[in-house]
C-alpha positions as CSV (number, residue, x, y, z in Angstrom):
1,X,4.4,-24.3,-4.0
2,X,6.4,-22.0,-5.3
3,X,6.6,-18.0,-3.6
4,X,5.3,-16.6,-7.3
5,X,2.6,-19.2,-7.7
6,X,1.7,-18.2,-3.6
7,X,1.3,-14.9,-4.3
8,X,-1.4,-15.6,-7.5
9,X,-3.2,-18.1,-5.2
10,X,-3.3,-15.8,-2.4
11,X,-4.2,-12.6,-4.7
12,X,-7.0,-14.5,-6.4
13,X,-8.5,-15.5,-3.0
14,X,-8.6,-11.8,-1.5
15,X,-10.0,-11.5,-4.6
16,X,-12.8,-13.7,-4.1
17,X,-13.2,-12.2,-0.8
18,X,-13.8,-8.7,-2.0
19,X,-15.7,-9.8,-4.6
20,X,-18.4,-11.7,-2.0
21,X,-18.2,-8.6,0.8
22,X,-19.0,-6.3,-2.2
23,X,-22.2,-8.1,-3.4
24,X,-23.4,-7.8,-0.1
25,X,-22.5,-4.2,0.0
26,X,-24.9,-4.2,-3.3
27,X,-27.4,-6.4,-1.4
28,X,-27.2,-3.7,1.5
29,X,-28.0,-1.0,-0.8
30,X,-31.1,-2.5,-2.8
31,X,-32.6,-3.3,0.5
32,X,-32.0,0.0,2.4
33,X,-32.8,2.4,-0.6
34,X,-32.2,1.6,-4.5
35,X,-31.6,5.6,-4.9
36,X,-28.0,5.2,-3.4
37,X,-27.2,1.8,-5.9
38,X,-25.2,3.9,-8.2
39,X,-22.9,5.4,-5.3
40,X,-22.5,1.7,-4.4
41,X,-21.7,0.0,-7.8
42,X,-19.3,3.4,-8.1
43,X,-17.8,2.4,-4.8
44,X,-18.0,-1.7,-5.3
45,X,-16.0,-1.2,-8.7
46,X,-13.3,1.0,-7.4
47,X,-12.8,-1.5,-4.7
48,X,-12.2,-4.1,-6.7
49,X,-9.8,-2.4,-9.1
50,X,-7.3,-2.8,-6.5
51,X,-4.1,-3.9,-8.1
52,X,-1.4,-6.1,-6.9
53,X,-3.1,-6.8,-2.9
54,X,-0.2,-6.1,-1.7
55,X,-1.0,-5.5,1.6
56,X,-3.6,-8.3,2.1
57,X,-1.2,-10.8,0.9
58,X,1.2,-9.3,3.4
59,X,-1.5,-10.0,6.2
60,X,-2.1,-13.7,4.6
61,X,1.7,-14.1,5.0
62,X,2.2,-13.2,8.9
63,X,-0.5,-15.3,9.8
64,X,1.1,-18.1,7.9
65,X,4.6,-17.8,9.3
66,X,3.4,-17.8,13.0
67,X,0.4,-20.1,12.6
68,X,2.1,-22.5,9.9
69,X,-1.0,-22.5,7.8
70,X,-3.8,-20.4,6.6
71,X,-7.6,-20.5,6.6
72,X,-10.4,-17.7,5.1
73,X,-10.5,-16.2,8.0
74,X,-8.0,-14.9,7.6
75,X,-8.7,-13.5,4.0
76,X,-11.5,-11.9,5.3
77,X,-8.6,-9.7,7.4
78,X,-6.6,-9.2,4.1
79,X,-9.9,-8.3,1.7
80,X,-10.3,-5.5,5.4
81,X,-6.8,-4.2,4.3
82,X,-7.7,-3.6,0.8
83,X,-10.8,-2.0,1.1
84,X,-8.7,0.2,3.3
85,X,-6.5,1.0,0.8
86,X,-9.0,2.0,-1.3
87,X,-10.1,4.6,1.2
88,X,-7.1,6.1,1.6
89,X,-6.5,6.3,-2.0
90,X,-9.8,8.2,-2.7
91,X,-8.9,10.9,-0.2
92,X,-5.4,11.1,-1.1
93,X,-6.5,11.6,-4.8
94,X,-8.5,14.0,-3.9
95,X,-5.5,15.9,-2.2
96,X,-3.2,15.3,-4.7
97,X,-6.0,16.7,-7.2
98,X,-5.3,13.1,-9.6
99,X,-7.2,12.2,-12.2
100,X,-6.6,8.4,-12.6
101,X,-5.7,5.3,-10.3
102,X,-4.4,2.1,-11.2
103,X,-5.1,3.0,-15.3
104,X,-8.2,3.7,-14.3
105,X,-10.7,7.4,-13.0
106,X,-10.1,8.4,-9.4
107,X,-12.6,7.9,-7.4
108,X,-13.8,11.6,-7.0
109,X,-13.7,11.4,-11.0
110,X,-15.9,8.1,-11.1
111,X,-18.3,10.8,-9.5
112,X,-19.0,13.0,-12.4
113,X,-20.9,10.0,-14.3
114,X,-23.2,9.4,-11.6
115,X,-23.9,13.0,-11.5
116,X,-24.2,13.1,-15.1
117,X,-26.5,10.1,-15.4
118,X,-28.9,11.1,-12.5
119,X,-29.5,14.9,-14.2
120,X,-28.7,17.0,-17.3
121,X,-28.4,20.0,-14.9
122,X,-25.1,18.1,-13.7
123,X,-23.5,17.6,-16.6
124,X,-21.3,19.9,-16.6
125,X,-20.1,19.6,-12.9
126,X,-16.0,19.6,-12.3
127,X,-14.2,16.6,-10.9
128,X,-13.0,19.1,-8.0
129,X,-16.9,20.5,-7.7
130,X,-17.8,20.1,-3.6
131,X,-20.6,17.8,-4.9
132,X,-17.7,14.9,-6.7
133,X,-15.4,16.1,-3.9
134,X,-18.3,15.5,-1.1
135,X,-19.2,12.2,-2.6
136,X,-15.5,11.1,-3.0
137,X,-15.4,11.7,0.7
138,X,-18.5,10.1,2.1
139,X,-17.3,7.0,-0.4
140,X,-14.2,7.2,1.2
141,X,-15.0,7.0,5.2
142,X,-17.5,4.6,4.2
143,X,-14.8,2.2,2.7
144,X,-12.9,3.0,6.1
145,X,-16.4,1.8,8.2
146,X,-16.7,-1.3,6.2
147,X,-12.7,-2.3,6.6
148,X,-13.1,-2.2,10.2
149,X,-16.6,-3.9,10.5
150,X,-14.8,-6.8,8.4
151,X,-11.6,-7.0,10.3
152,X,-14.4,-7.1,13.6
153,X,-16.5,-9.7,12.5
154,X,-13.1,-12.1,11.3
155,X,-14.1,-15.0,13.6
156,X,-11.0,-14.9,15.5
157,X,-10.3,-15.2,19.1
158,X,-11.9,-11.9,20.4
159,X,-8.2,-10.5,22.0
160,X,-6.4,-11.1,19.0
161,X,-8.9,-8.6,16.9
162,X,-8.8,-6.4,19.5
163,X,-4.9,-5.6,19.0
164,X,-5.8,-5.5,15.3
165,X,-8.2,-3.0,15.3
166,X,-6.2,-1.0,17.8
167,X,-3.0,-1.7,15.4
168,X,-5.4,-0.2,12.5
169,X,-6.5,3.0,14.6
170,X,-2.9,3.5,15.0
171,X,-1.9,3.2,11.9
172,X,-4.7,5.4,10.7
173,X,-3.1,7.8,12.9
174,X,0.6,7.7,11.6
175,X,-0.7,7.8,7.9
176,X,-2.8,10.7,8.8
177,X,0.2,12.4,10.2
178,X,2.4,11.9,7.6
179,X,-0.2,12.8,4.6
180,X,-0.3,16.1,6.4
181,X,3.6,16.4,6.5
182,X,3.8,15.7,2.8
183,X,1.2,18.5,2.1
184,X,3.2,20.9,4.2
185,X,6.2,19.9,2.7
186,X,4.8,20.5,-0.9
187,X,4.8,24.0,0.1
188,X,8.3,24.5,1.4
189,X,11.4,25.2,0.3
190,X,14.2,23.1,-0.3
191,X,16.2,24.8,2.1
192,X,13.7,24.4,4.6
193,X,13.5,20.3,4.3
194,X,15.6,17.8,5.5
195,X,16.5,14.3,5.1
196,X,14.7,13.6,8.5
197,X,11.6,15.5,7.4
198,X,11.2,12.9,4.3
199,X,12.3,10.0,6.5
200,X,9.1,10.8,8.4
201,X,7.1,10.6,5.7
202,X,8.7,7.5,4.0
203,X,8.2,6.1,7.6
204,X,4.6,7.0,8.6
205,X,2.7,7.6,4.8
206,X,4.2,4.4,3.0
207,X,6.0,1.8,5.6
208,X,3.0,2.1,8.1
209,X,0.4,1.1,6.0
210,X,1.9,-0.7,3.3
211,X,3.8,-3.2,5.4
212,X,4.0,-2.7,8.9
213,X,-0.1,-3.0,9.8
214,X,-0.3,-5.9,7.5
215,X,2.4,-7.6,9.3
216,X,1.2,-6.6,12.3
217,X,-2.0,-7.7,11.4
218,X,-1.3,-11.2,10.5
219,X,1.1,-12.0,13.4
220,X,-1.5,-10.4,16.5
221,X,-4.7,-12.6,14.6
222,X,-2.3,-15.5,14.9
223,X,-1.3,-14.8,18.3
224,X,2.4,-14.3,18.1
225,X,4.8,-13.4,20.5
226,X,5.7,-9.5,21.5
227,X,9.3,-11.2,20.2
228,X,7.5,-11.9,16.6
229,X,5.7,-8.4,16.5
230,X,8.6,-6.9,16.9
231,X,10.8,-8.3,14.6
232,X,8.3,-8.4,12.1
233,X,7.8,-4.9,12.2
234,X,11.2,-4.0,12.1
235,X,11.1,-5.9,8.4
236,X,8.4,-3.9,7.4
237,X,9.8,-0.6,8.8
238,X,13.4,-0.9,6.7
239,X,11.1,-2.3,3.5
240,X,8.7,0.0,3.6
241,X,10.8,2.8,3.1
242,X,13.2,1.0,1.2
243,X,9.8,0.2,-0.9
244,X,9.3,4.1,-1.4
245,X,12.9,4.9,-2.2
246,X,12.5,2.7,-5.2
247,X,9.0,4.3,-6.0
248,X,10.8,7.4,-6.1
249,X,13.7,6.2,-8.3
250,X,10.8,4.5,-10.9
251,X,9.1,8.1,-10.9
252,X,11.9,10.7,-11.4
253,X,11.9,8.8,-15.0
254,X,15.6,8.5,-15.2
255,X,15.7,4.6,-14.9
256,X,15.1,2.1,-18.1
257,X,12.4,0.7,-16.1
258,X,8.7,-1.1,-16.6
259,X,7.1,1.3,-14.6
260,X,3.5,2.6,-15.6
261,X,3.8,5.8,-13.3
262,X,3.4,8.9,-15.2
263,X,6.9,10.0,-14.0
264,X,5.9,13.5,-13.7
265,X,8.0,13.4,-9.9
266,X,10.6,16.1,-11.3
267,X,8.1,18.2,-12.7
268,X,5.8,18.2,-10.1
269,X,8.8,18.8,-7.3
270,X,7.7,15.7,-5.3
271,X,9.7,16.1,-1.9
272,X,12.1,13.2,-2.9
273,X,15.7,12.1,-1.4
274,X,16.8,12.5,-5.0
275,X,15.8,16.3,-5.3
276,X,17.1,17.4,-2.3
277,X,20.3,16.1,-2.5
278,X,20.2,17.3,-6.2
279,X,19.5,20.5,-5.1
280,X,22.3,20.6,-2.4
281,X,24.9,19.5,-4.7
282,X,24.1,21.6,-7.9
283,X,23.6,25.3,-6.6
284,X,23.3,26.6,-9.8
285,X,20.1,24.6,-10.5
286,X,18.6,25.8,-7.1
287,X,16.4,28.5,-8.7
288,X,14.9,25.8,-11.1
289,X,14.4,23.4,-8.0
290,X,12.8,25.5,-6.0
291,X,10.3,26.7,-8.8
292,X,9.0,22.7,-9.9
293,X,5.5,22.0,-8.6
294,X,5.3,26.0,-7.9
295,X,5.2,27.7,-11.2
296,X,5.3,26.6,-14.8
297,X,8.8,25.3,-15.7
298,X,10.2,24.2,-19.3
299,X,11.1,21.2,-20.1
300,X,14.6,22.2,-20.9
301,X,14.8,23.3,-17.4
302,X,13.3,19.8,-16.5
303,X,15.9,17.7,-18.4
304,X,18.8,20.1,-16.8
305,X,17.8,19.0,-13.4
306,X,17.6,14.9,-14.6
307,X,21.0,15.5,-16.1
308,X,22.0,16.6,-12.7
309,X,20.7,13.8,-11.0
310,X,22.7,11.8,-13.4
311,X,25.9,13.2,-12.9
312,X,25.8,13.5,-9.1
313,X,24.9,9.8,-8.6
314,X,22.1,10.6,-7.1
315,X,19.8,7.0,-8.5
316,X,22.8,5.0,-7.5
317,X,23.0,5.9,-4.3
318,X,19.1,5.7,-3.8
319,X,19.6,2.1,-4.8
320,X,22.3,1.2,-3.0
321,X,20.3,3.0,0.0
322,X,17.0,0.7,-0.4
323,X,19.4,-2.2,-0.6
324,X,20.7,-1.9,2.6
325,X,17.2,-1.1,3.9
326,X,16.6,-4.7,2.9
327,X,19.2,-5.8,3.7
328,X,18.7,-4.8,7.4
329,X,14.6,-5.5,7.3
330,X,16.1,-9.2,6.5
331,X,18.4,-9.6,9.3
332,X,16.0,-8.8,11.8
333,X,13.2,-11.4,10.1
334,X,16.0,-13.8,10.3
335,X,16.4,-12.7,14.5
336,X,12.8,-14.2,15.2
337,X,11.0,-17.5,15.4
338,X,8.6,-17.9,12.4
339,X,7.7,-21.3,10.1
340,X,10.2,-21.8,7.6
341,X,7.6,-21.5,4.9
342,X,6.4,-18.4,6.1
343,X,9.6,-16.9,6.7
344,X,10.8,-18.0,3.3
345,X,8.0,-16.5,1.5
346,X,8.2,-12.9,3.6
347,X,11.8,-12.8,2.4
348,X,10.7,-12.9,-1.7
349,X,8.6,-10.7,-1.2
350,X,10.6,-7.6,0.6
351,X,13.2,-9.1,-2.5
352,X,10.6,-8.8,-5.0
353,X,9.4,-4.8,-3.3
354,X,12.6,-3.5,-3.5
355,X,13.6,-5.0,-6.8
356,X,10.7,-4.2,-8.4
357,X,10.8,-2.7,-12.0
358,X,7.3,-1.1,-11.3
């Protein structure tokens, strides 16, 4: 099978999986009290618009390249993962204050219909009211509850889904810990950020749960070696942040790319590699920089700073940057003993993540 046709077959059977844990979710809900079925079809629908599964494919994949095959158990683990990422989404929109995910409402948006359909007297409520917020939160640890309870009830040998789950806690942790750095860092200055500052949150907001606990995942529930943890999550260390460099490049909208991000980065003076070297090398433009995301700022102003960007090299060398992150997540996948297969398919996809167009 080819690595592209993989990916669809595995995508369309996390698929299946979500869409057979959310029924029961449904099923849950009827029986307990029909009052709450709204909050769940809400919850159940956002689940399932869940995009590419990366992350559950990544889970799929470990397992593969250690055990030499897969079986739905372990697509129960990778449906765990994506209902996961759906929690963290819902709170993080919520931060953020964003209106839509994946082309579609945010989850604490979602939550003005409900209110709206259970009583006139609600109509009128805000997306950011502490009833939508409060909802979008419950909704939110729930998700969390039910990833964990799934991962648990994987029928697995017991030891292996114990490292799992404490691999999840951790990485729970980390992406706590860097959500809070990036809200910190949103308030800063530029001259009061470093490169090592965003590294951090490149490392511990993106690479922890977007590939390292997947691939962690996958290689404890198929009982591989400290050797093949380690190696593996070196790979998804070097991508992972290599995978946000590139999500930064598709968002400062300077690129001829595919991208359906609202590239609204610049304007919204997103912490990014690109602005801070921008604003290092262009002093005359530090005013303007240190006003984005702050204050209202024209878009002539805007377009001076992309120019900038342009003529300091700034994408290149972002590019050339996540290359070489590849490039070294590669040599140490190569450095440990996986099937061929596996291994094969775990190096299109860190290809495909890092030359993405979107």
């Amino acid at each position: 099978m080819k690595p592209e046709e993989k990916l669809e077959v595995y995508r369309k059977r996390i698929l299946e999986e979500l869409h057979r844990i959310t029924e029961e979710q449904s099923a849950f809900a009827k029986s307990e009290s029909e009052s709450g079925l709204e909050f769940m079809d809400l919850t159940n629908d956002y689940v399932l618009n869940n995009g590419k599964m990366l992350r559950g494919i990544l889970i799929v994949a470990a397992y593969e390249a250690i055990e030499g095959k897969v079986n739905q158990e372990i697509f129960k683990a990778a449906a765990s993962v994506e209902i996961c990422q759906s929690y963290l989404l819902a709170h993080d929109d919520i931060a953020d204050k964003a209106a839509v995910r994946r082309g579609e409402p945010s989850y604490h948006h979602r939550t003005v219909g409900l209110f709206k359909k259970r009583s006139t007297g609600l109509s009128d409520l805000s997306p950011d009211s502490n009833l939508n917020i409060g909802l979008a939160m419950v909704g939110g640890d729930y998700l969390d509850a039910l990833a964990q309870e799934i991962l648990c009830d994987t029928r697995l040998p017991s030891k292996r889904i114990l490292k799992a789950i404490k691999a999840y806690s951790t990485t729970l942790k980390l992406t706590g810990y860097g959500q809070a750095l990036d809200i910190l860092l949103g308030t800063a200055s530029m001259n009061d950020i470093s490169e090592k500052d965003i590294a951090a949150i490149h490392k511990l907001k993106t690479a922890s749960y977007t590939l390292i606990y997947p691939l962690q995942c996958g290689c404890y529930l198929a009982g591989g070696t400290d050797e093949q943890i380690y190696g593996l999550t070196e790979f998804g260390e070097k991508v992972g942040i290599g995978f946000q460099i590139v999500d930064d490049i598709l968002g400062s909208g300077l690129t001829d790319d595919k991208s359906d991000k609202t590239k609204n980065d610049i304007s919204e003076g997103k912490k990014t590699l690109l602005l801070l070297e921008t604003w290092r090398e262009n002093q005359d433009l530090r005013t303007i920089i240190d006003r984005l995301g702050k204050e209202e700022v024209s878009d002539e102003d805007i377009e001076l700073v992309k120019n900038a960007m342009k003529e300091i090299g700034v994408i290149e060398r972002s590019w050339s940057k996540a290359e070489g992150l590849l490039d070294e997540g590669l040599r140490a996948l190569d450095s440990i003993t996986l099937h061929p297969g596996g291994k094969d398919f775990l190096r299109y996809v860190g290809h495909r993540l890092i030359r993405r167009k979107k």
